[in-house]
C-alpha positions in Angstrom: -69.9 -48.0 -16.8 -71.5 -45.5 -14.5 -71.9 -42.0 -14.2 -69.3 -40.7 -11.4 -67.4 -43.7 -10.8 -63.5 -43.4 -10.8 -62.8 -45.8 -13.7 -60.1 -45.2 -16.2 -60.5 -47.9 -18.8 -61.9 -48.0 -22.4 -64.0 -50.2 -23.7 -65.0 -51.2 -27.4 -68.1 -52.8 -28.7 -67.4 -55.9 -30.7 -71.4 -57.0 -30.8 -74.5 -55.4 -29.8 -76.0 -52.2 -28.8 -75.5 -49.6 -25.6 -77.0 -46.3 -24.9 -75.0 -43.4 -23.4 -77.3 -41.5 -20.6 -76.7 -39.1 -18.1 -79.0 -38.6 -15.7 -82.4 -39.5 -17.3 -81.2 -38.0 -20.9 -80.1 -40.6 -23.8 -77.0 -38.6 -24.6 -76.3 -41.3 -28.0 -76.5 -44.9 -29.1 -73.2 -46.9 -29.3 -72.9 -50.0 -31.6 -70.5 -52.4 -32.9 -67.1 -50.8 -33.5 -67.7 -47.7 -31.2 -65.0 -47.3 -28.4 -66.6 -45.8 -25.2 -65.4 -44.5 -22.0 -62.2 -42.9 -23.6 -62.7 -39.4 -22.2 -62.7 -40.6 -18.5 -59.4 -42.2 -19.5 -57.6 -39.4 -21.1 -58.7 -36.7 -18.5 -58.6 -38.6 -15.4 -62.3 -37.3 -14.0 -65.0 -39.5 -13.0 -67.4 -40.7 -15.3 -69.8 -38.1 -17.3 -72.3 -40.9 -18.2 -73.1 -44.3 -18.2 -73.6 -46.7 -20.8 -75.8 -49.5 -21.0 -76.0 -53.0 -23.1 -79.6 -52.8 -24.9 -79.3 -56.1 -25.4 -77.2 -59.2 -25.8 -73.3 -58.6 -27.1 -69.8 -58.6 -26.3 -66.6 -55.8 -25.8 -63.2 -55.3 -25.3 -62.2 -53.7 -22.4 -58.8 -51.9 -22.4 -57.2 -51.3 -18.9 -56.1 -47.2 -19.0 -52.3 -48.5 -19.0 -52.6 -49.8 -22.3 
């Protein structure tokens, strides 16, 4: 996910690591069982940050309909 982008869906970690940044600031780290990206979903904006995989894992994603 990036920072700014239009996307609407959620996404949840099954495996693995991601950092939450904006701009050049670690905002938080995200690991298994975290759901991310649910604020851009409920409010409509754009993106506020973007997370990053540290590493090797898997998610869920969750189209916005659902």
């Amino acid at each position: 996910m990036r920072e700014g982008s239009d996307e609407s869906h959620v996404v949840v970690i099954r495996r693995g690591v991601a950092k939450v940044s904006a701009g050049q600031s670690l905002i938080s780290i995200r690991t298994a069982g975290d759901l991310v990206g649910e604020m851009a979903a409920l409010d409509g904006a754009p993106r506020c940050a973007t997370i990053t995989m540290a590493g090797p894992g898997s998610v869920v994603m969750i189209p916005h309909d659902r």
